[in-house]
C-alpha positions in Angstrom: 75.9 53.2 104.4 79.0 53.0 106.4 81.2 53.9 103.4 78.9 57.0 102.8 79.3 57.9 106.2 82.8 58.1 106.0 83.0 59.8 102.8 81.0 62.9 104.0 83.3 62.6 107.5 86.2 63.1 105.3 84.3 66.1 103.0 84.1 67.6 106.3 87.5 67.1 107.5 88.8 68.9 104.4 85.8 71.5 104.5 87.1 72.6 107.9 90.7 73.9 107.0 89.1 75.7 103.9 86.3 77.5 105.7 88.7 78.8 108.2 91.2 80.1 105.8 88.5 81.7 103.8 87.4 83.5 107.5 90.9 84.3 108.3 91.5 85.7 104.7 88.2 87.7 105.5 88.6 88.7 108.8 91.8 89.7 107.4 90.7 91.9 105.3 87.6 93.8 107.3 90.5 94.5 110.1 93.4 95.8 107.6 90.2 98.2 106.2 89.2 100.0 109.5 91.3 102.7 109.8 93.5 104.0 113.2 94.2 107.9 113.6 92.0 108.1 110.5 92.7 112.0 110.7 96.3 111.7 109.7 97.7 113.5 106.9 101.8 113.0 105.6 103.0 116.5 106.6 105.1 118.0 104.3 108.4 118.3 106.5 109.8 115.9 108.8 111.8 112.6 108.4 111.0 110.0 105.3 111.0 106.5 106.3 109.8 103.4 104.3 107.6 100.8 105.1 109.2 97.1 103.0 106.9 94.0 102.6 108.8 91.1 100.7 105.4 89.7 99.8 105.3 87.9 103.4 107.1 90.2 105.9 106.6 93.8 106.6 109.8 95.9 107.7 110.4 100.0 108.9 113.0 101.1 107.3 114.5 104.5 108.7 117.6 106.4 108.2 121.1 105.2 110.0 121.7 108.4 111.5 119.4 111.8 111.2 119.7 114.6 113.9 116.9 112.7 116.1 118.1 109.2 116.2 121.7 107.5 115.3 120.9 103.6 114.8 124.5 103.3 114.9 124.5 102.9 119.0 121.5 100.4 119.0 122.5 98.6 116.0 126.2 98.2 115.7 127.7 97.6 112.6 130.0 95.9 114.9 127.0 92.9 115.0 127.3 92.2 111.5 129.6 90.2 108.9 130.0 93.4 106.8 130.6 95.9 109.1 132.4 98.3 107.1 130.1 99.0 104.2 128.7 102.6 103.9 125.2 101.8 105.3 122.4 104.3 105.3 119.5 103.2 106.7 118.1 100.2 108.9 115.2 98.2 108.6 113.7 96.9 111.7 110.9 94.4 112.1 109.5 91.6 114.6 108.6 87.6 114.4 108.4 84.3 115.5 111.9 82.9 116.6 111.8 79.9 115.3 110.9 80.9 112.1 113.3 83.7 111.6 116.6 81.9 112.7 115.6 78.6 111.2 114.0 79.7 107.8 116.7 81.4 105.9 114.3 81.3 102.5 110.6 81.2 102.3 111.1 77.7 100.5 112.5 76.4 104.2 109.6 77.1 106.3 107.9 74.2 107.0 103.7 73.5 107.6 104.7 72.0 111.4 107.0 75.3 111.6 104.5 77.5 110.3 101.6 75.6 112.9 103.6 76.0 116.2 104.2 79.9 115.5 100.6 80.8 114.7 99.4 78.9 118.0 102.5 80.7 120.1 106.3 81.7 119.8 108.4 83.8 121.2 109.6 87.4 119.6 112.4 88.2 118.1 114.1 91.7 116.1 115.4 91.4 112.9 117.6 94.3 111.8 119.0 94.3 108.4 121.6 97.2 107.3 120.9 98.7 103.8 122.8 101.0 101.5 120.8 103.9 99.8 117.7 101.3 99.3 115.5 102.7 96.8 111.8 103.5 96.9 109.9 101.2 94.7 106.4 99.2 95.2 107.6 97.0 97.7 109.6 99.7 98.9 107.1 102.9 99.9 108.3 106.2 101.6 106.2 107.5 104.1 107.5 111.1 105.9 107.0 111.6 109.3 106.9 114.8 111.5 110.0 115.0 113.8 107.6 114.4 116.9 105.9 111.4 115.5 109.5 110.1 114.0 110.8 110.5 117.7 107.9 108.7 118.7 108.6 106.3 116.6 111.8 105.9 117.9 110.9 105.5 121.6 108.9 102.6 120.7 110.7 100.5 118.5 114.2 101.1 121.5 111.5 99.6 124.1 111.9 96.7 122.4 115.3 96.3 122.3 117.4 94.8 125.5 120.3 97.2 126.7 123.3 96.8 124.6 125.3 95.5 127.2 124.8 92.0 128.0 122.4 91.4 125.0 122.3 88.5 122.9 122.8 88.4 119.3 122.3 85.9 116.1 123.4 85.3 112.9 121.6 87.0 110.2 120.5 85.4 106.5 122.9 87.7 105.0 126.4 90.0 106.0 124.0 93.1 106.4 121.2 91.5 109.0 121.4 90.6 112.4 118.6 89.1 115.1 117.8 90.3 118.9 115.5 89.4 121.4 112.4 90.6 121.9 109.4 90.9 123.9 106.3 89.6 122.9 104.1 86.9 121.9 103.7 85.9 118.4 100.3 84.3 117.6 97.8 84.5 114.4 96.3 87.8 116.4 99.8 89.1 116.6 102.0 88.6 113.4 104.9 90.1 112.4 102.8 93.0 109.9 100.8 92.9 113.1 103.9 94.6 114.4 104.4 97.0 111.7 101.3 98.8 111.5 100.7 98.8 115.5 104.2 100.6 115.8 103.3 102.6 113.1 99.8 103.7 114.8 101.3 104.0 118.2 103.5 106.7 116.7 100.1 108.1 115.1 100.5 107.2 111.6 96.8 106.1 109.8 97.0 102.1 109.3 94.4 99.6 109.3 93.4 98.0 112.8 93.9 94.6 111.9 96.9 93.7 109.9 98.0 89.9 109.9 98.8 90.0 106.0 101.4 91.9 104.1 99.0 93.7 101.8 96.9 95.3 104.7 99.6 97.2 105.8 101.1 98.6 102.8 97.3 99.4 101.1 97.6 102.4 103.1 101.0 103.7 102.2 100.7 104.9 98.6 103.3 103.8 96.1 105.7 106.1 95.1 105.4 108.1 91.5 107.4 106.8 88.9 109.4 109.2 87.2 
């Protein structure tokens, strides 16, 4: 009796991390489906960014310099190991500290890691430098019109500390640096979190709850092949 006991204890020890992953991966879901600014349309003019997902991470990626915005005096070339390449555009995304400046590859982040930032960890920017990146599937242009583009702007430079006085860390690479940042990072509030809320704050049509990768980018279309 004992022994059976302590059989279906352990079933529904191991029950319990796979019910809540199927939820999560549910919840996940319904969120990234219900639509924000569900009216928007891509207009025809304006500026084309690109929204990146590396399978796990979700990035903005906007042009260096364009007549609204040069990411040249937020992001300094200055900042990174390759400074004198001919960049054209920056990428700019949010996440856990610990995770970004102690996980160089995917293959390095740890379960303990991966546990203390779901439960709480401090923000950080990650800004990585690229040369005429080009569209792809991972890789999807999305234009924006020059009011939603400043927009844009305005809210990804409130997250950035003044120049002067502001911290910096090593990047993975020569072409990607890290700031600080405000915020929290939690399960509720992941880095693709931070994608698609930016990207609805400056009135763009994402899904309302976005912890995953693939609910952010099923509402930018891929681009046509030629």
């Amino acid at each position: 009796m004992r022994k059976k006991r302590a059989v279906r204890a352990a079933l529904w020890l191991l029950a319990i991390p796979v019910v809540a992953t199927i939820l999560f991966l549910l919840s996940a879901w319904v969120g990234s489906s219900i639509p924000r600014n569900s009216g928007w349309e891509e207009p025809e003019g304006g500026v084309e960014i690109m929204v990146g997902d590396n399978g796990i991470h979700t990035e903005i990626v906007m042009p260096l310099v364009s007549p609204l915005k040069d990411w040249r005096e937020t992001f300094p070339a200055s900042d990174l190991k390759a400074p004198y390449r001919a960049y054209t555009h920056v990428a700019v995304s949010w996440g856990e500290r610990e995770v970004f400046l102690n996980t160089p590859t995917w293959g390095d982040l740890t379960i303990s890691s991966a546990f203390r930032a779901a439960f709480g960890g401090d923000g950080l920017i990650h800004a990585s430098h690229y040369v005429r990146p080009a569209p792809g599937p991972s890789n999807r242009p999305l234009r924006l019109s020059e009011e939603q583009y400043a927009l844009l702007v305005s809210l990804i430079e409130a997250q950035i500390p003044p120049y002067e006085g502001r911290e910096t860390y090593p990047g993975y690479g020569t072409y990607d640096v890290f700031y600080d940042a405000p915020g929290t990072y939690h399960l509720g509030n992941t880095c693709n979190q931070w994608t698609s809320d930016t990207l609805a704050a400056a009135g763009v049509k994402v899904g309302r709850w976005t912890p995953l990768p693939g609910g952010v980018m099923k509402w930018v279309e891929e681009p046509v092949a030629d």
